[in-house]
C-alpha positions in Angstrom: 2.1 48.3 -34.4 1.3 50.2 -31.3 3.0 50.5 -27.8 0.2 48.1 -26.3 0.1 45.7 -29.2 4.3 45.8 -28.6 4.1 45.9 -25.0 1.4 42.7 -25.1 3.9 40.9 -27.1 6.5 41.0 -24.8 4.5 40.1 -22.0 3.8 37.0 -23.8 6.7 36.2 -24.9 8.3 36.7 -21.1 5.5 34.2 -19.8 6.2 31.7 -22.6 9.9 31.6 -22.1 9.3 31.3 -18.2 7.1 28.3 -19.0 9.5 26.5 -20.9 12.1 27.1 -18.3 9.9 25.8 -16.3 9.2 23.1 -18.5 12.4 21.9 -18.8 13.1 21.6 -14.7 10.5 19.5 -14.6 11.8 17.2 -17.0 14.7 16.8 -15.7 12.9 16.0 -12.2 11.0 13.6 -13.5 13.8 12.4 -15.7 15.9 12.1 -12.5 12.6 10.5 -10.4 12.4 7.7 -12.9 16.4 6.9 -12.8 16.3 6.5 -9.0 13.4 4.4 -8.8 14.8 1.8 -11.8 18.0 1.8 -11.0 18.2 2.1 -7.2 21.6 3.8 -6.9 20.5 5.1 -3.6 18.1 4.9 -1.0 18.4 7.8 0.6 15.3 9.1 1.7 15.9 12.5 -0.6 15.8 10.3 -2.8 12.6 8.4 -1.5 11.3 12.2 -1.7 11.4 12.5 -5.3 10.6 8.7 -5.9 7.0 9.0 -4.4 6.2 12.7 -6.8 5.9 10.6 -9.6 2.4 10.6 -10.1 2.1 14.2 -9.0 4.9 15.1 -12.1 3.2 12.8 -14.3 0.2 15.4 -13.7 2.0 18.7 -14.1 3.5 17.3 -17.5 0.0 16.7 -18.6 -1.5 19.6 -17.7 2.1 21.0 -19.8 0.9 19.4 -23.0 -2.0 20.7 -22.8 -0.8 24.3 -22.3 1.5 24.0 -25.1 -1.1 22.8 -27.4 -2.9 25.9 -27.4 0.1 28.0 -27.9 3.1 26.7 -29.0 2.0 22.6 -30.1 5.7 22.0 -31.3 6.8 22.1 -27.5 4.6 20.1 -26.5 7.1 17.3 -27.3 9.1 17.4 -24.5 6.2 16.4 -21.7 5.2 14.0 -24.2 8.1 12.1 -24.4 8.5 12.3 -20.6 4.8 10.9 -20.0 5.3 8.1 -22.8 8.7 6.6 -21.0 6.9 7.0 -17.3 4.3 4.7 -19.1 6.4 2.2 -20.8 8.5 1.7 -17.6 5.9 2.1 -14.7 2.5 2.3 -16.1 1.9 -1.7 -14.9 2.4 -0.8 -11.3 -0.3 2.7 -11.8 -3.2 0.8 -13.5 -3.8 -2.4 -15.3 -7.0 -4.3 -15.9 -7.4 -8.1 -15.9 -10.0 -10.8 -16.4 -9.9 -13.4 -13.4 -8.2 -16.1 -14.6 -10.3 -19.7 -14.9 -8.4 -22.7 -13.2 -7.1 -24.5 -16.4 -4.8 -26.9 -14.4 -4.7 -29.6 -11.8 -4.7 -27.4 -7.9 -6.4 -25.7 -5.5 -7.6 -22.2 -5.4 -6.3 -20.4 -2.2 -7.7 -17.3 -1.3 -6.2 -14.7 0.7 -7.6 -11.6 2.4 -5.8 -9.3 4.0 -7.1 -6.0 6.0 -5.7 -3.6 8.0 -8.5 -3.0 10.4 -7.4 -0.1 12.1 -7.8 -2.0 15.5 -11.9 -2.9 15.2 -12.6 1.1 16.5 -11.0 0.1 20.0 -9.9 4.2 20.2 -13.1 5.4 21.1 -13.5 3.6 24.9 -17.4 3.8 24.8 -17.7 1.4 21.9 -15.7 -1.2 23.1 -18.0 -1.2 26.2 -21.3 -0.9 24.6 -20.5 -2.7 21.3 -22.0 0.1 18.6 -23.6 -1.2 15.3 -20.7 0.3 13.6 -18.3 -1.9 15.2 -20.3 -5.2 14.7 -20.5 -4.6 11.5 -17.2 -4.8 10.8 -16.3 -7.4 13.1 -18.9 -9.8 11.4 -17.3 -8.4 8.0 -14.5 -10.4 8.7 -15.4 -13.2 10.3 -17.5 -13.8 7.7 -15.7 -13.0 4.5 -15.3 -16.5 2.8 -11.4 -16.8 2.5 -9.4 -20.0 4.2 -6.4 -17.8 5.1 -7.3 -14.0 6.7 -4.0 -11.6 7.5 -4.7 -8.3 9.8 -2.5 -5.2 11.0 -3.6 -3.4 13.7 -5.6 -6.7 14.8 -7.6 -6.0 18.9 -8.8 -8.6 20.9 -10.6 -8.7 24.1 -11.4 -11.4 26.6 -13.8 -8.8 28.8 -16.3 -8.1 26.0 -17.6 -11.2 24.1 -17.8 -8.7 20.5 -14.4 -8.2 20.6 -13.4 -11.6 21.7 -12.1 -11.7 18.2 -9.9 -15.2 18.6 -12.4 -16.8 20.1 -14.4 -16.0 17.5 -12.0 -17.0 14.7 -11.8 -20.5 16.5 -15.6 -21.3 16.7 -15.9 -20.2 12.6 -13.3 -22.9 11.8 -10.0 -21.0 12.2 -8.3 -23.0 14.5 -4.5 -21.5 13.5 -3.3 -18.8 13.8 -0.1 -17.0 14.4 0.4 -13.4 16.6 2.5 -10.7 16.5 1.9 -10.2 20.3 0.5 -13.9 21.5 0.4 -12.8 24.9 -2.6 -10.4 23.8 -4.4 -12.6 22.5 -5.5 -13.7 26.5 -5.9 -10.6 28.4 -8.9 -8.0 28.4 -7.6 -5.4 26.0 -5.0 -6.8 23.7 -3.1 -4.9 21.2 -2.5 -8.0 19.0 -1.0 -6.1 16.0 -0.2 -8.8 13.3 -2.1 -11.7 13.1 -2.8 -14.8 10.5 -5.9 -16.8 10.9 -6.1 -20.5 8.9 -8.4 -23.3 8.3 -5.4 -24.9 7.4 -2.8 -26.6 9.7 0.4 -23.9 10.3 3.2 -26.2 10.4 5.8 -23.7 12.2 5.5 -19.8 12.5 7.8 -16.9 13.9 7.7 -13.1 14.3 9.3 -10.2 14.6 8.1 -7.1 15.8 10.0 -3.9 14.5 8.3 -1.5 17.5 4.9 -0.4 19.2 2.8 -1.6 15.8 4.9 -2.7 13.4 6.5 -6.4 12.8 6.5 -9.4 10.5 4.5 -12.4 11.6 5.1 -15.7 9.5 3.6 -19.1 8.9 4.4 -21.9 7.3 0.3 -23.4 6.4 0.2 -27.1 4.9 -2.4 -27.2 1.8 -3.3 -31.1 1.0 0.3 -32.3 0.1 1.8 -28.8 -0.4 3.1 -26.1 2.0 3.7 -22.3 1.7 5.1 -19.6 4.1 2.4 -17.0 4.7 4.7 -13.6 5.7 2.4 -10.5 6.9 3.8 -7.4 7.3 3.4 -3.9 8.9 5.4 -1.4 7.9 6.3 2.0 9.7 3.9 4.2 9.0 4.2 6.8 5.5 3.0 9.6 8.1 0.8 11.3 5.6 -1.7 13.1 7.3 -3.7 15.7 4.9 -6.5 16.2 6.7 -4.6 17.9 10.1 -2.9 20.2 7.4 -6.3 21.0 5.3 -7.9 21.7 9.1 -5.5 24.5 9.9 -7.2 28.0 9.6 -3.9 29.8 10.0 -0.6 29.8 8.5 1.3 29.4 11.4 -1.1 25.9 11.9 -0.3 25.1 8.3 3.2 25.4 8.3 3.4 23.5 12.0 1.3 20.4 10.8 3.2 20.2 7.0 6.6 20.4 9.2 5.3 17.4 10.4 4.1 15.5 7.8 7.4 16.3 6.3 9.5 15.0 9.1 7.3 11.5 9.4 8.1 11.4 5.8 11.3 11.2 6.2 11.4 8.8 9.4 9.6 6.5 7.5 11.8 6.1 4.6 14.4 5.2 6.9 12.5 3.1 9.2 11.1 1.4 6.1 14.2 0.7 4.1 15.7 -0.7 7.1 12.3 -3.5 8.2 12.2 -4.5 4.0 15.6 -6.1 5.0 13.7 -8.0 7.3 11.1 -9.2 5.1 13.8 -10.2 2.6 15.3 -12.5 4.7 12.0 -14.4 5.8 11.2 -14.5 1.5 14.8 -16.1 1.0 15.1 -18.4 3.7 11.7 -20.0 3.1 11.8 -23.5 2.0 8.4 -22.5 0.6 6.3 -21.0 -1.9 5.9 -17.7 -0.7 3.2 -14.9 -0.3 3.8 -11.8 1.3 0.8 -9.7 1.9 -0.3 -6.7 4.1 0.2 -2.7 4.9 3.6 -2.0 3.9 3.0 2.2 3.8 4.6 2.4 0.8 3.4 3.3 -2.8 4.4 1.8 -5.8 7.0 4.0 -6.5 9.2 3.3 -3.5 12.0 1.5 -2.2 10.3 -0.6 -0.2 8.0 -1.7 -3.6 10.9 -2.0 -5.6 13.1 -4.4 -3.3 10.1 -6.5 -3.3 8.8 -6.8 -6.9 12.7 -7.5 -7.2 12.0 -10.9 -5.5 8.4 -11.6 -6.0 6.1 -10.5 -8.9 3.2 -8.0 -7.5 -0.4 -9.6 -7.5 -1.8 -6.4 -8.4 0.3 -5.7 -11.4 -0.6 -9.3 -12.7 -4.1 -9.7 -11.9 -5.9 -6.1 -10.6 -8.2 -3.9 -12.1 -7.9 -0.7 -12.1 -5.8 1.6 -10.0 -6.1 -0.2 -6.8 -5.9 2.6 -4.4 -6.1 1.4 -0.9 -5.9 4.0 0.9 -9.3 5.4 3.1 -7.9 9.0 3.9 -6.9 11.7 2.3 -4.7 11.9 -0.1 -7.1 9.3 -1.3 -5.3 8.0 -4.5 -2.4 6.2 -2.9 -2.2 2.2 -3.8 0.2 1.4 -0.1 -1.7 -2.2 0.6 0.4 -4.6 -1.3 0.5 -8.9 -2.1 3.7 -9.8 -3.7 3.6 -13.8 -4.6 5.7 -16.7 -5.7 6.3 -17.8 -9.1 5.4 -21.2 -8.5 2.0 -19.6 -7.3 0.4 -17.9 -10.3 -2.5 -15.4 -9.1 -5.6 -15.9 -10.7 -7.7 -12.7 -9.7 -6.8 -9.6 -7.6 -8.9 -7.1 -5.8 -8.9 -4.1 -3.6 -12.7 -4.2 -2.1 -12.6 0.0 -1.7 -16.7 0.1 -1.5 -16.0 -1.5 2.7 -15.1 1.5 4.0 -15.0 0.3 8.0 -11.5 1.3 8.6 -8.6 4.0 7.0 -7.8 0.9 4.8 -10.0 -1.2 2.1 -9.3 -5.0 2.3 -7.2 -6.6 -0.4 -7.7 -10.5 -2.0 -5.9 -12.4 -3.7 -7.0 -16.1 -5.3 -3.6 -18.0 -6.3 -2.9 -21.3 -7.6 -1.8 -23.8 -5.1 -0.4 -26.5 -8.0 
């Protein structure tokens, strides 16, 4: 054997050890990802950290297997493993494909749309004054998307320009309830509504709570033929992810400022978050009612926040999406952060994330439930 051949060898045998060092760190991670998430032993936002990688480590062990299996397939175990218990415990909440369900039994099918609509385009001042096709469109969208109960986040309304006299227009197409996260808004020329429920059916009480500048958690309690349900619509703090700024930097200096950031939004929001599901926990368990909760909650399915909730309330997507239900209309793109959780006693039929209406950062999410 000569020097090279020898030399060659050890080479690849440095590079193979180093890869399943490497290997076996990211086990562990994920091992330790997967123990915080089921178990919930903390909910420190570290641990938040590591919580919302899982997808990202279910990559790298895939791409592992697949590395292995051209070298050394025996090792290729390890990832395996890994991947098959991510799947058995959490594959449900990262894709699932269901059939609508047909309405076997005696009730009435309730459909429920909910949209963060990133406040109709109010930000750019010229459109609000000269109404752009853009804008129209998606104010007819949803004025005229056939569902008897519509929740918004980051809902605008304006008495001075008769496009974006959005309540008004919700009251002459049959909504005449509603419930606001800011009511006062709802009157003025240009009002930052925030939360808002709109019903053909009669709301029987409602309440609110606003968390700061755009988040809260408007409730209503909406009467359906002999039956009544609390409606609770929720915006979370936001997850702060903001790709794009970071991908837009030409120099380091720019990267490393703008991923600082990212990173310390990150972290406010798993606090902020952590401490408004509380909140919504307390509206679910002190409803009289059947309950759906619906709306942004900035939080993937491998959260805290998701947890808590699927804790109290099965997960319409889980139960009746298709697909992998990604809501998100921004980069990173494959984040599912738009969320219905629903009541037993209301079994979905038919879930859907409508990602070809691309008017705002967010696609619209519907669910049809059985009101028995």
């Amino acid at each position: 054997m000569t020097l090279r051949m020898r030399v060659g060898q050890l080479i690849a045998f440095f590079f193979r050890s180093l890869l399943w060092s490497l290997n076996l760190l990211l086990a562990l991670y994920t091992c330790l990802s997967y123990w915080l998430l089921y178990s919930l032993q903390t909910e420190h936002w570290l641990a938040g950290m590591l919580m919302i990688s899982i997808p990202v480590v279910w990559f790298l062990n895939l791409v592992t297997v697949g590395l292995w299996l051209t070298t050394r397939p025996w090792r290729s175990w390890l990832s395996g493993i890994v991947l098959l218990i991510g799947i058995i415990l959490f594959g449900s909440r990262t894709f699932v494909w269901h059939q609508p369900n047909e309405l076997t039994t005696p009730g009435t099918r309730l459909k429920l749309f909910s949209y963060n609509v990133q406040a109709f385009g109010e930000q750019e001042y010229w459109e609000r004054r000269q109404s752009s096709p853009r804008v129209r469109r998606i104010l007819n969208y949803v004025l005229r998307y056939d569902a008897p109960i519509k929740c918004f986040q980051e809902f605008y309304n304006s008495t001075g320009v008769s496009d974006y006299d959005m309540v008004g227009r919700f009251e002459k197409a049959g909504y005449h309830y509603s419930a606001f996260l800011r009511p006062e808004a709802a009157h003025v020329a240009s009002g930052d509504i925030g939360i808002a429920i709109f019903s053909i059916y009669p709301i029987l009480d409602s309440g609110r709570e606003l968390f700061d500048t755009h988040n809260g958690i408007v409730w209503a309690n909406v009467k359906i033929g002999n039956d009544t349900i609390r409606i609770i619509n929720v915006h979370l703090h936001s997850m702060g992810i903001r790709v794009g700024k970071v991908l837009k930097q030409k120099k380091i200096k720019g990267v490393q400022h703008e991923t600082r950031g990212v990173l310390s939004a990150l972290r406010t929001g798993f606090i902020n978050r952590n401490e408004e599901v509380r909140k919504v926990e307390e509206y679910i368990q002190n409803s009289h009612y059947p309950v759906i909760v619906t709306g942004d909650h900035n939080d993937t399915p491998y959260s805290v926040v998701y947890e808590r909730l699927r804790r109290l309330l099965p997960n319409s997507f889980e139960e009746a999406g298709r697909g992998f239900g990604f809501s998100y209309n921004r980069l990173p793109g494959f984040i599912r952060i738009d969320h219905q959780f629903h009541d037993p006693k209301l079994p979905v039929l038919n879930f859907e994330t409508i990602n070809y209406v691309k008017y705002s950062d967010h696609y619209p999410i519907v669910g049809t439930y059985l009101v028995k």
